[in-house]
Biopython code that builds the backbone (N, CA, C, O; Angstrom):
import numpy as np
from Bio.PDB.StructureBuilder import StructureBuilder

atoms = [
    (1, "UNK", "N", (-26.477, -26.621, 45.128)),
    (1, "UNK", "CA", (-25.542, -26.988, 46.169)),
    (1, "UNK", "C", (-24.193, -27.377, 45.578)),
    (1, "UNK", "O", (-23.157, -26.826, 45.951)),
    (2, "UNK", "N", (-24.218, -28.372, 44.615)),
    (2, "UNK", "CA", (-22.958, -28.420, 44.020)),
    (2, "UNK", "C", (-22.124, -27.397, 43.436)),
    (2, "UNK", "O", (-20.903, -27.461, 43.298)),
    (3, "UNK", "N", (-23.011, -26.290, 43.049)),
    (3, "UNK", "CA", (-22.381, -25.451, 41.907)),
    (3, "UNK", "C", (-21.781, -24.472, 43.449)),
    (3, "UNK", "O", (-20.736, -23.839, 43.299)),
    (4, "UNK", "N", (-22.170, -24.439, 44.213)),
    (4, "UNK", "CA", (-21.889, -23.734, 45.293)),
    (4, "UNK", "C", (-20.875, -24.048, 46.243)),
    (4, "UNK", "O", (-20.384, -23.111, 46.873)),
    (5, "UNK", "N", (-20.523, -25.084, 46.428)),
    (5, "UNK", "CA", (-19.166, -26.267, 46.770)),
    (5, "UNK", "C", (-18.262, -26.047, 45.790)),
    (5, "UNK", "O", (-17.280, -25.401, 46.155)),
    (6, "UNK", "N", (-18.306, -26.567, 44.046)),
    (6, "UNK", "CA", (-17.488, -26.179, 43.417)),
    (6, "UNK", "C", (-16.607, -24.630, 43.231)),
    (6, "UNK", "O", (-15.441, -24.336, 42.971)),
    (7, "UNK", "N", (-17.944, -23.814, 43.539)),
    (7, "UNK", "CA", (-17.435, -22.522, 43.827)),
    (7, "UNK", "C", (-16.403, -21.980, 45.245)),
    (7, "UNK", "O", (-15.355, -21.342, 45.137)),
    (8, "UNK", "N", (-16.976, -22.392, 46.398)),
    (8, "UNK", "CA", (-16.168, -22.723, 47.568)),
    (8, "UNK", "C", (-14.700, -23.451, 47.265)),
    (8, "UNK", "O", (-13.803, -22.815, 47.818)),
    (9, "UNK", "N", (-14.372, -24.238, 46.770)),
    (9, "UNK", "CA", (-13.290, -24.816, 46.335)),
    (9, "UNK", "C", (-12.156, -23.967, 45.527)),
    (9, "UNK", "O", (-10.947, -23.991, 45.761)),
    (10, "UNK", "N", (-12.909, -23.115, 44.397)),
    (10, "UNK", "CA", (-12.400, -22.178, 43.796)),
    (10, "UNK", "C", (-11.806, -21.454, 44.488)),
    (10, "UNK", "O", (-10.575, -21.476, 44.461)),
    (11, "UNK", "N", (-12.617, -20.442, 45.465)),
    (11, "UNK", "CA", (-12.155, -19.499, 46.184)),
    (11, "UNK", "C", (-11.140, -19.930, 46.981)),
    (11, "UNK", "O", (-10.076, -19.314, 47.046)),
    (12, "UNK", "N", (-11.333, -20.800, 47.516)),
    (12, "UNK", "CA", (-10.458, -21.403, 48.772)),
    (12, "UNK", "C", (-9.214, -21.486, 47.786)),
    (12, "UNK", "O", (-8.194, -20.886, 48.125)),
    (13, "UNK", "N", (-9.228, -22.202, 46.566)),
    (13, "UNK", "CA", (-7.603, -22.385, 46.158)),
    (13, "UNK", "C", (-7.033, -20.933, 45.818)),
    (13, "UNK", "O", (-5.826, -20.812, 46.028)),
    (14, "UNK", "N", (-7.597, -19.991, 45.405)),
    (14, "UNK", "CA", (-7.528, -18.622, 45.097)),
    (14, "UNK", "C", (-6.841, -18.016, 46.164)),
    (14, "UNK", "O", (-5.622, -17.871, 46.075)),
    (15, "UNK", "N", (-7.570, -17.573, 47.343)),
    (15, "UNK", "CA", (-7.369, -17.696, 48.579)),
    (15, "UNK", "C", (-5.940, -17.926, 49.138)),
    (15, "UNK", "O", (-5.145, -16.992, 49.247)),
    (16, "UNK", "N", (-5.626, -19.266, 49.506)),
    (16, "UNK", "CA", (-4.395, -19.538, 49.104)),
    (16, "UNK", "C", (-3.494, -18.946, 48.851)),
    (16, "UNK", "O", (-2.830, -18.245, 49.615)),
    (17, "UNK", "N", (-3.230, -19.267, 47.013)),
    (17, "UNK", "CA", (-2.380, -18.932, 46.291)),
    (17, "UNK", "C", (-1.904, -17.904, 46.598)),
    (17, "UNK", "O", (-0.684, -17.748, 46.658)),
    (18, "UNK", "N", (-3.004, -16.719, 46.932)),
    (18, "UNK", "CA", (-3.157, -15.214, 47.383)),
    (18, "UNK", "C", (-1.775, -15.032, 48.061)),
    (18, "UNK", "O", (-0.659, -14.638, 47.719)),
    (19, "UNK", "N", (-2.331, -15.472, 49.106)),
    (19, "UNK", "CA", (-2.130, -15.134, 50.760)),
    (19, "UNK", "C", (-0.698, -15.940, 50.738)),
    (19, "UNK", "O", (0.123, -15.725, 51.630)),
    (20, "UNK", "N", (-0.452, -16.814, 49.751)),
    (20, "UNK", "CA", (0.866, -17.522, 49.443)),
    (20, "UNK", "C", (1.905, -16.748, 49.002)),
    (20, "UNK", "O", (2.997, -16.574, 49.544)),
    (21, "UNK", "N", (1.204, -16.000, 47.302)),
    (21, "UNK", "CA", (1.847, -14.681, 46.927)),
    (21, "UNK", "C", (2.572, -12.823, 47.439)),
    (21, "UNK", "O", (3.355, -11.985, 46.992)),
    (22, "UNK", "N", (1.494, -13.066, 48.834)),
    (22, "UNK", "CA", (1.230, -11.904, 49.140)),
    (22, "UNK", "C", (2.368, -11.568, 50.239)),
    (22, "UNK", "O", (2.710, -10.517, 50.782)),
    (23, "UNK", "N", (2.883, -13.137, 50.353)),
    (23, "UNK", "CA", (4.182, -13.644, 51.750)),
    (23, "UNK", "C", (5.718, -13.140, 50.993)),
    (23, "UNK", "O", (6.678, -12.614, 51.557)),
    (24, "UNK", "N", (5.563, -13.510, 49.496)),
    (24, "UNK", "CA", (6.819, -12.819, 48.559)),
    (24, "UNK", "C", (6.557, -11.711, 47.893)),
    (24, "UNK", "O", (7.259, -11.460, 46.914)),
    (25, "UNK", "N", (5.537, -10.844, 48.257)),
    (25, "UNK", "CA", (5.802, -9.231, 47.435)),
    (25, "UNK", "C", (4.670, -9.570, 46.321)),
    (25, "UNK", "O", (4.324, -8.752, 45.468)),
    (26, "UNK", "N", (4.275, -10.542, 46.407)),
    (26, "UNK", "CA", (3.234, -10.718, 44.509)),
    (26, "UNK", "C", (1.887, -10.485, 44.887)),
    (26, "UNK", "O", (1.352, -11.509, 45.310)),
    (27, "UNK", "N", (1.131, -9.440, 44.875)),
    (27, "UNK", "CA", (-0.290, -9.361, 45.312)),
    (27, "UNK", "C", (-0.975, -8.495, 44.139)),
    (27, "UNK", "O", (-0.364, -7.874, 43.270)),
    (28, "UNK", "N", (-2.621, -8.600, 44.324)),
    (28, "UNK", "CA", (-3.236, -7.993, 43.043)),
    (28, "UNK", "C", (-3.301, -6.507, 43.663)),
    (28, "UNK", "O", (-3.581, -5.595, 42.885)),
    (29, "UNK", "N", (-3.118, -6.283, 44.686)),
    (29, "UNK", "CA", (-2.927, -4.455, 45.414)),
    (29, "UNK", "C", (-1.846, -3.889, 44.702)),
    (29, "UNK", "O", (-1.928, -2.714, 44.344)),
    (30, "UNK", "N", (-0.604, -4.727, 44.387)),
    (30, "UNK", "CA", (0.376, -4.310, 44.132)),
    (30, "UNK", "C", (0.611, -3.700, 42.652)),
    (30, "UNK", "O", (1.100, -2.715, 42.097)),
    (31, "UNK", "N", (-0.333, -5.433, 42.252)),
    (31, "UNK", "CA", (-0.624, -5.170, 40.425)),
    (31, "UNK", "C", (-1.663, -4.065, 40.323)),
    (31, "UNK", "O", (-1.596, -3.559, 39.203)),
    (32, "UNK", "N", (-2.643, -3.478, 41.119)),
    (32, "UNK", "CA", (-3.448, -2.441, 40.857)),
    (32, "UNK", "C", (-2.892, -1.172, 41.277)),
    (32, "UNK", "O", (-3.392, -0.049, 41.228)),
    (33, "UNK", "N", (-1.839, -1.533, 41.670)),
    (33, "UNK", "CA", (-1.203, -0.086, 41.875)),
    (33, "UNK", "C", (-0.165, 0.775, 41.167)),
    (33, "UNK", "O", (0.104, 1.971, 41.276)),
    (34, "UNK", "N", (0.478, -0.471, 40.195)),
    (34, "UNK", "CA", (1.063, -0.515, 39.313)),
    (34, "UNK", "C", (-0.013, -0.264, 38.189)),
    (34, "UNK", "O", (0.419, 0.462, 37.293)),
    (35, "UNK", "N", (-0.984, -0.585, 38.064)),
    (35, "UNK", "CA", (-2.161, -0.266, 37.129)),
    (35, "UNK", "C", (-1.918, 1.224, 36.815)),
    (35, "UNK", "O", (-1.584, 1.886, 35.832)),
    (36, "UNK", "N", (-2.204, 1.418, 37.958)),
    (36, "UNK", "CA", (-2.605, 3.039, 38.452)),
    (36, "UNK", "C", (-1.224, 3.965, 38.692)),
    (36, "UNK", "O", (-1.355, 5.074, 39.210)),
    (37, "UNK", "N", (-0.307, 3.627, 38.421)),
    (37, "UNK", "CA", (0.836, 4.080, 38.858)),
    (37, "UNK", "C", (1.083, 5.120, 37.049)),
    (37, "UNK", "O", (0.772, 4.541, 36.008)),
    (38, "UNK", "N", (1.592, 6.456, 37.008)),
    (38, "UNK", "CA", (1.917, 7.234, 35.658)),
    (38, "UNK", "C", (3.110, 6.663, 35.824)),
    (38, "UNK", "O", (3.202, 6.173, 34.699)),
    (39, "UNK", "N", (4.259, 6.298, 36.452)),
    (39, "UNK", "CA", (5.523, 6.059, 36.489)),
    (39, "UNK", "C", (6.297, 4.876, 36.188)),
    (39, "UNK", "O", (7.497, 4.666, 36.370)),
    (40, "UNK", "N", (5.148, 3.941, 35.559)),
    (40, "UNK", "CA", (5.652, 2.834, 34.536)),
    (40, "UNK", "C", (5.888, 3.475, 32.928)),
    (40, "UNK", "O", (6.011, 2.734, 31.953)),
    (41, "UNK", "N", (5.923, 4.864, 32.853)),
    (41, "UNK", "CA", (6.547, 5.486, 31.220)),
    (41, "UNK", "C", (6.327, 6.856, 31.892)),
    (41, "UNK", "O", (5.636, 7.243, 32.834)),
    (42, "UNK", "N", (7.263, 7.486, 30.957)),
    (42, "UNK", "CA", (7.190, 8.439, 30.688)),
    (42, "UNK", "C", (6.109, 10.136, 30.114)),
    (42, "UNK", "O", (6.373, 11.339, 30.137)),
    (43, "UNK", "N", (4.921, 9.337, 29.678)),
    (43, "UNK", "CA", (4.137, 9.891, 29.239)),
    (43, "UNK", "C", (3.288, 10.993, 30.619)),
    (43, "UNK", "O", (3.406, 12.215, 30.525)),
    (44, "UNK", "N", (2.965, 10.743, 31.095)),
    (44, "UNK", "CA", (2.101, 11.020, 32.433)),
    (44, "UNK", "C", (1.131, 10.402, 32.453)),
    (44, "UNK", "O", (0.164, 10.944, 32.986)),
    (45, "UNK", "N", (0.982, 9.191, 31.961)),
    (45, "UNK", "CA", (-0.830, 8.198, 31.993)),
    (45, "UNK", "C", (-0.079, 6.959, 32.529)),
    (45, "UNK", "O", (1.096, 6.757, 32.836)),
    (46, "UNK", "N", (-0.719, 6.528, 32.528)),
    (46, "UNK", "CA", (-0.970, 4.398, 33.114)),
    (46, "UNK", "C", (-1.619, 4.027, 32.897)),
    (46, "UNK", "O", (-2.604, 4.639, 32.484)),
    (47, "UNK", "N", (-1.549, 2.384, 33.039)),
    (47, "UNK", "CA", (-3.032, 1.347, 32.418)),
    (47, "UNK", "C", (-3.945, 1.923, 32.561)),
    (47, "UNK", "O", (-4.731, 2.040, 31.621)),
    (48, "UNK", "N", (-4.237, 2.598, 33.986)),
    (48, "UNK", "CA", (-5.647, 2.865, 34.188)),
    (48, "UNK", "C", (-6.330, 4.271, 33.175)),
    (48, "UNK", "O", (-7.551, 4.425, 33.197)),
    (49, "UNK", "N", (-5.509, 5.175, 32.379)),
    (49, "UNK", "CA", (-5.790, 5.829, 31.817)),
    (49, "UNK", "C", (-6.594, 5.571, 30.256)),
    (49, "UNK", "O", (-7.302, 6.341, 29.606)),
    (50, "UNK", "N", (-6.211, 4.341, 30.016)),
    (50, "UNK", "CA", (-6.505, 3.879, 28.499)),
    (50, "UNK", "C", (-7.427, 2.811, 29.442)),
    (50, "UNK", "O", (-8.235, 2.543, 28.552)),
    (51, "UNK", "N", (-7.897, 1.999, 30.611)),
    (51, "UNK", "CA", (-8.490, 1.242, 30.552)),
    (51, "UNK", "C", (-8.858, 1.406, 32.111)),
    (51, "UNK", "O", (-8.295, 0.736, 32.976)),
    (52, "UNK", "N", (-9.874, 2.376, 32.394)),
    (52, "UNK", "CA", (-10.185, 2.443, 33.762)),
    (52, "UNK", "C", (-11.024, 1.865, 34.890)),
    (52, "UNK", "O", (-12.212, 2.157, 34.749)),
    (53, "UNK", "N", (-10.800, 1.234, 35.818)),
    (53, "UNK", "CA", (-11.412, 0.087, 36.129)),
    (53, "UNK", "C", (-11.375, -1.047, 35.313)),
    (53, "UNK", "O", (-12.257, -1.887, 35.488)),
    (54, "UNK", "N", (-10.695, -1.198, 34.625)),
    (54, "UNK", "CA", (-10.311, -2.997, 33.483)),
    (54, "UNK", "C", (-10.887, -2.727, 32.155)),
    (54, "UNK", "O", (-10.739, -3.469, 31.184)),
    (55, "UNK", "N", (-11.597, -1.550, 32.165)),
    (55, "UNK", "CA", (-12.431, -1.225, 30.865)),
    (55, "UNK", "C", (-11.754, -1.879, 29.495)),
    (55, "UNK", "O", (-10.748, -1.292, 29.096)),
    (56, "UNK", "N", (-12.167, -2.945, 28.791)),
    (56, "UNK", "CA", (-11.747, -3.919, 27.384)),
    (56, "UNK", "C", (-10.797, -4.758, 28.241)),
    (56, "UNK", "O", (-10.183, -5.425, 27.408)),
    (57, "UNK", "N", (-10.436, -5.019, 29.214)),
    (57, "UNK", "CA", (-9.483, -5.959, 29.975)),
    (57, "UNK", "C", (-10.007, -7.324, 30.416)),
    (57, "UNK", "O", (-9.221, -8.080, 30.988)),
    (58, "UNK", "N", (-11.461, -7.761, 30.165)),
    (58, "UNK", "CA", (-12.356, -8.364, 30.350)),
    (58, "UNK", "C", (-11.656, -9.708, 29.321)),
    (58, "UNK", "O", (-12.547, -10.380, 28.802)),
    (59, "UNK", "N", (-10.885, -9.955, 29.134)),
    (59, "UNK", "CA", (-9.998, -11.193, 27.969)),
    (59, "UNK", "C", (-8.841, -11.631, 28.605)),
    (59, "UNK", "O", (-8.119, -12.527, 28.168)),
    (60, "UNK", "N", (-8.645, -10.961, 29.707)),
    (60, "UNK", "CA", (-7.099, -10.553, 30.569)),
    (60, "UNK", "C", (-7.449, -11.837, 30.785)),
    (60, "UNK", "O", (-7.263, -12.148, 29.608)),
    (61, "UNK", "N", (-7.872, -13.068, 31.384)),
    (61, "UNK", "CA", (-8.065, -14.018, 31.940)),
    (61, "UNK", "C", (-7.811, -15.689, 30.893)),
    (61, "UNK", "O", (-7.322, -16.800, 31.097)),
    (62, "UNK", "N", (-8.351, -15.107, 29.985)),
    (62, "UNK", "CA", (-8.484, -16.267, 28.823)),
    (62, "UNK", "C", (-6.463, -16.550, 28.337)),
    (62, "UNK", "O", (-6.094, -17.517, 27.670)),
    (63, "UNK", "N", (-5.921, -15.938, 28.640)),
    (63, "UNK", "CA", (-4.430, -15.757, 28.240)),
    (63, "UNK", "C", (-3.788, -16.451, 28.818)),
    (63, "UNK", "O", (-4.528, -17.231, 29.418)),
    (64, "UNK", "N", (-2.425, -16.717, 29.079)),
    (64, "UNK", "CA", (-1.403, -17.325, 30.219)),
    (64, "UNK", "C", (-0.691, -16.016, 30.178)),
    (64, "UNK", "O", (-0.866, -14.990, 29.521)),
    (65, "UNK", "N", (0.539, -16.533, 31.482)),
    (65, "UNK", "CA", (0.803, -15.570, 31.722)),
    (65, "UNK", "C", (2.342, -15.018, 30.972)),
    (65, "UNK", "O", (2.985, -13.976, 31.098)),
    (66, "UNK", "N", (2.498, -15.960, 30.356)),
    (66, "UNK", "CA", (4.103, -15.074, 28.953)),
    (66, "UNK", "C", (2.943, -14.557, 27.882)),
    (66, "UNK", "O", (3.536, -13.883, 27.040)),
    (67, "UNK", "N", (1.931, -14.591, 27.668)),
    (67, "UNK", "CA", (1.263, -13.541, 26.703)),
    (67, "UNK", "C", (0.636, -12.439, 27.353)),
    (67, "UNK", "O", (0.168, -11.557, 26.634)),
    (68, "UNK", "N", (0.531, -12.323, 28.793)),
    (68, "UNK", "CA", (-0.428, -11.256, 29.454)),
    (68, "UNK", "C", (1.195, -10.392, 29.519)),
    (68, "UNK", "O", (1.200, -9.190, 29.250)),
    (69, "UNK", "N", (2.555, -11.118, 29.901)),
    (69, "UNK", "CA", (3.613, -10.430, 29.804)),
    (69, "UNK", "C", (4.039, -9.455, 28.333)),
    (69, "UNK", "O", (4.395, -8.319, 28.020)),
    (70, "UNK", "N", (3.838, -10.288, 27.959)),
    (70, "UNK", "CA", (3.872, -9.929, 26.629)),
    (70, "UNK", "C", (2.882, -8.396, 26.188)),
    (70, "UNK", "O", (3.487, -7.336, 26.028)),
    (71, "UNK", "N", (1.614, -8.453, 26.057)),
    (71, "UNK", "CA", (1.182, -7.416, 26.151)),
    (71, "UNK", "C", (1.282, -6.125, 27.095)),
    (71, "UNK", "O", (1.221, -4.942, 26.762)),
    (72, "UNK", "N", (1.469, -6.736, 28.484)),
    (72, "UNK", "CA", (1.579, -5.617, 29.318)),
    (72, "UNK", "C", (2.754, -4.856, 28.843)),
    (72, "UNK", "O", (2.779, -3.629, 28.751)),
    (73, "UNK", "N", (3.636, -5.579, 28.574)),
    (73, "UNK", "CA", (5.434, -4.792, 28.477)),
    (73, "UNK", "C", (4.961, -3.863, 27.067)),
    (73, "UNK", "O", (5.184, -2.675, 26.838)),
    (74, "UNK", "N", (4.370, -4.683, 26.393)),
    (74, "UNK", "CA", (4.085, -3.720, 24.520)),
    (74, "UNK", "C", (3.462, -2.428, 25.391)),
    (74, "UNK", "O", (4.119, -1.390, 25.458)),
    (75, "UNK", "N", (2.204, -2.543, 26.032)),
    (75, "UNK", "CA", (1.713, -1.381, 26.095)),
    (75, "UNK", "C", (2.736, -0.413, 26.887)),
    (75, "UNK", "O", (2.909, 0.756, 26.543)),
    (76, "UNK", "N", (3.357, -0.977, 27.919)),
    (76, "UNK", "CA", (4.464, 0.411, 28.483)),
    (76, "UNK", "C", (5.534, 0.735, 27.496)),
    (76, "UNK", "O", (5.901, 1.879, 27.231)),
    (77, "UNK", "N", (5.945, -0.222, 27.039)),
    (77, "UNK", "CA", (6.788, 0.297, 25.725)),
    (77, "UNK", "C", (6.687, 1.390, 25.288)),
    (77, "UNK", "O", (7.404, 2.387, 25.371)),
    (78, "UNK", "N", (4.924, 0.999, 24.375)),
    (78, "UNK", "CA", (4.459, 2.083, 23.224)),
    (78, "UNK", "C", (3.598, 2.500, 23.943)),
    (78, "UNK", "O", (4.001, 3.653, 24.095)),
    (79, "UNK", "N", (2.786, 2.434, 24.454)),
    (79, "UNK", "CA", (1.437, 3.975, 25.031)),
    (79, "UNK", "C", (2.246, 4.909, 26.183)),
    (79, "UNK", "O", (2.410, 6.118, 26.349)),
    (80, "UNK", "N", (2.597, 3.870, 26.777)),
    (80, "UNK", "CA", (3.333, 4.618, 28.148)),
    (80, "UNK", "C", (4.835, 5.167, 27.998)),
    (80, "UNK", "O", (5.315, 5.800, 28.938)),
    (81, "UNK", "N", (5.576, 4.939, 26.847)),
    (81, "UNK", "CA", (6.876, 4.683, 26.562)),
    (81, "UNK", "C", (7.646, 4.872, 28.273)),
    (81, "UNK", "O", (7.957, 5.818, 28.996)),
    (82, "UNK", "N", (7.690, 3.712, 28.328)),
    (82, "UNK", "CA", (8.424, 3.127, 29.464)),
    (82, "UNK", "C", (9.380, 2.224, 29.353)),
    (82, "UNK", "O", (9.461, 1.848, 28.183)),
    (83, "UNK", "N", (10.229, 1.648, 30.134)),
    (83, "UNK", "CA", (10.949, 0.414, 29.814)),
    (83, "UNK", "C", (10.146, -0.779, 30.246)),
    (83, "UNK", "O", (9.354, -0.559, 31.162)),
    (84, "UNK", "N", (10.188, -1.797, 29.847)),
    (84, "UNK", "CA", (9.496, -2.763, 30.217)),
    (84, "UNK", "C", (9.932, -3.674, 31.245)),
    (84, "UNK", "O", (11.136, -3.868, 31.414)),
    (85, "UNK", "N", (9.087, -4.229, 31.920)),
    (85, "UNK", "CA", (9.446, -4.700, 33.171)),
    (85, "UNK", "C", (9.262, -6.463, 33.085)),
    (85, "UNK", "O", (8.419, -7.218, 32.601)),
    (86, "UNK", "N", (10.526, -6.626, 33.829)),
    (86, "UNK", "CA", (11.079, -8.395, 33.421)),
    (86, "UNK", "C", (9.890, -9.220, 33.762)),
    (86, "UNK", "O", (8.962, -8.549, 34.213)),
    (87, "UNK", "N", (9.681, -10.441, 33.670)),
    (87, "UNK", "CA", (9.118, -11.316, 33.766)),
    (87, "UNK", "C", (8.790, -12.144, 34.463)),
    (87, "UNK", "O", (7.891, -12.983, 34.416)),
    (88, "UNK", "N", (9.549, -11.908, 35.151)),
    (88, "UNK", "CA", (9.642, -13.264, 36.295)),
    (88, "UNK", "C", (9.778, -12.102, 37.282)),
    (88, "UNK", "O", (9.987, -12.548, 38.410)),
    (89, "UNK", "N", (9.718, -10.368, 37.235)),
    (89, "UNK", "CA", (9.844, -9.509, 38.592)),
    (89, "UNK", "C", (8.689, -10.199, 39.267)),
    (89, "UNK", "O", (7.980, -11.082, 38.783)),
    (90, "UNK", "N", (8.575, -9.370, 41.086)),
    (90, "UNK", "CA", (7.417, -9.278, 41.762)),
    (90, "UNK", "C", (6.344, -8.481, 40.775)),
    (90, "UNK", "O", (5.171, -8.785, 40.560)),
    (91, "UNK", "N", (7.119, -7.351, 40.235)),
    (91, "UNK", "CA", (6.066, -6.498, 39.709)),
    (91, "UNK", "C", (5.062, -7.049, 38.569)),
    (91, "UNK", "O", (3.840, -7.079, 38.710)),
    (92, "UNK", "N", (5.800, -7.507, 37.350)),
    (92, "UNK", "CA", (4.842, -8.423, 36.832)),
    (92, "UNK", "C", (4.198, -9.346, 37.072)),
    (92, "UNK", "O", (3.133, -9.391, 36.456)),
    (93, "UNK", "N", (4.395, -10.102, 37.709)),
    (93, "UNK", "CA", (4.098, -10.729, 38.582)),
    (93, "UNK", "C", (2.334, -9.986, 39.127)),
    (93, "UNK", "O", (1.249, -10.215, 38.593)),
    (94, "UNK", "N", (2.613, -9.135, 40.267)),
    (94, "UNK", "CA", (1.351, -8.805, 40.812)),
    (94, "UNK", "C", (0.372, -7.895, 39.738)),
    (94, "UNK", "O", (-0.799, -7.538, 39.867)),
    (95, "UNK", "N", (1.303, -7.684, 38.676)),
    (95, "UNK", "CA", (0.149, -6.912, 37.478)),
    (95, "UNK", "C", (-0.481, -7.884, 36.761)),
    (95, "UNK", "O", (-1.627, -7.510, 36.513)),
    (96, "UNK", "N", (-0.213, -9.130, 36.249)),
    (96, "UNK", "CA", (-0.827, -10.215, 36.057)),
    (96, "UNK", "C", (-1.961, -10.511, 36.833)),
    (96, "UNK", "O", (-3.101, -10.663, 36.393)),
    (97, "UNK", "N", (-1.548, -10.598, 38.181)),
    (97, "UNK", "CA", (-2.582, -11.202, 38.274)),
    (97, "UNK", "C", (-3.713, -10.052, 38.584)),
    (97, "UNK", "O", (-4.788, -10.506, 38.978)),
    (98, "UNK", "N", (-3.626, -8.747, 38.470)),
    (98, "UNK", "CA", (-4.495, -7.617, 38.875)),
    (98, "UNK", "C", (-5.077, -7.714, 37.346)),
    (98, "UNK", "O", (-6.295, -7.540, 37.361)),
    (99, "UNK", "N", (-4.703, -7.878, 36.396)),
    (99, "UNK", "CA", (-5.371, -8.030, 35.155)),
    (99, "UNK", "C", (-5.849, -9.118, 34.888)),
    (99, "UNK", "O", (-6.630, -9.049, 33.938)),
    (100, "UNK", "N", (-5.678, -10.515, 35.482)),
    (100, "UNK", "CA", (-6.557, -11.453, 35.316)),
    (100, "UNK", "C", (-7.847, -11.347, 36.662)),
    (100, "UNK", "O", (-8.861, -12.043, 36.614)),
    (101, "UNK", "N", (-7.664, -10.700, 37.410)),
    (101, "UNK", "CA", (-8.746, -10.071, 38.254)),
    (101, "UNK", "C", (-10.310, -9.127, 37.225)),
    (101, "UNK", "O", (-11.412, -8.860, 37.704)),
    (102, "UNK", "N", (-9.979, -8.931, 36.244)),
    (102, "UNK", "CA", (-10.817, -8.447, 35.399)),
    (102, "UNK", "C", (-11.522, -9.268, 34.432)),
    (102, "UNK", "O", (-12.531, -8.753, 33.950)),
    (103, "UNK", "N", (-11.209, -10.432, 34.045)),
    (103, "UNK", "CA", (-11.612, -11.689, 33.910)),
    (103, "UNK", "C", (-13.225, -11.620, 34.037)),
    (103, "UNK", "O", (-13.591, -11.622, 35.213)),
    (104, "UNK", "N", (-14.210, -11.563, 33.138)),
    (104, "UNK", "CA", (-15.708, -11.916, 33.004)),
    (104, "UNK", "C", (-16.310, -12.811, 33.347)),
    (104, "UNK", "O", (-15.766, -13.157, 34.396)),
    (105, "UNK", "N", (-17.179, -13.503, 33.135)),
    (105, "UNK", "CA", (-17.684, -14.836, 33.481)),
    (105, "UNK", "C", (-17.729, -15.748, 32.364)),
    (105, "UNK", "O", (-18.145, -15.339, 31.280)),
    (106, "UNK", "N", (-17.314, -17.038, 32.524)),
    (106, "UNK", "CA", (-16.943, -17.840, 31.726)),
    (106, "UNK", "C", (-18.441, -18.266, 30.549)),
    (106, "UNK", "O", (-18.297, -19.079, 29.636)),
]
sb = StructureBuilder()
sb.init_structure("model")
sb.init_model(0)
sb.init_chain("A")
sb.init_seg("    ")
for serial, (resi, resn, name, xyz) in enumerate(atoms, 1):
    if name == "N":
        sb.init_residue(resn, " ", resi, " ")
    sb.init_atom(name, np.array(xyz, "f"), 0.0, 1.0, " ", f" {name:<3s}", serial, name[0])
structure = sb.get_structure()
């Protein structure tokens, strides 16, 4: 029962935050679409090509979010050769949190 309340609590602040984010443009639809999007580089691939369905993205969670920035921008850089996208955008923004959506169990 407790572990099930504590869990309820979780969601509910999740929830939230969501539906908080989702009022300024920042949602994990957005970050999964950007996942999935070839048009963050030049190459013709996207995240989802090197990591489909979150495949090795399962660490995305353990990070904050100027190092999840940090990596995301390296990989469009260099796999995707893209320009990299600011930090504080909506867009990073909702790719964050679509990659901490892949997040394992603790």
């Amino acid at each position: 029962m407790k572990k099930s309340f504590s869990l309820f609590i979780v969601l509910s602040a999740f929830c939230t935050a969501a539906v908080g984010n989702a009022a300024a443009g920042i949602s994990i639809e957005r970050g999964k679409q950007l996942f999935e999007n070839t048009k963050l580089g030049t190459t013709g691939k996207s995240c989802a090509t090197c990591h489909p369905g979150g495949k090795k993205l399962e660490w995305a969670g353990t990070y904050d979010d100027d190092k999840l920035t940090e990596i995301a921008n390296r990989c469009i850089q260099k796999a995707l050769q893209g320009k990299p996208l600011k930090p504080d955008s909506e867009e990073m923004q909702s790719l964050i949190l679509y990659l901490k959506s892949f997040a394992g169990p603790n």
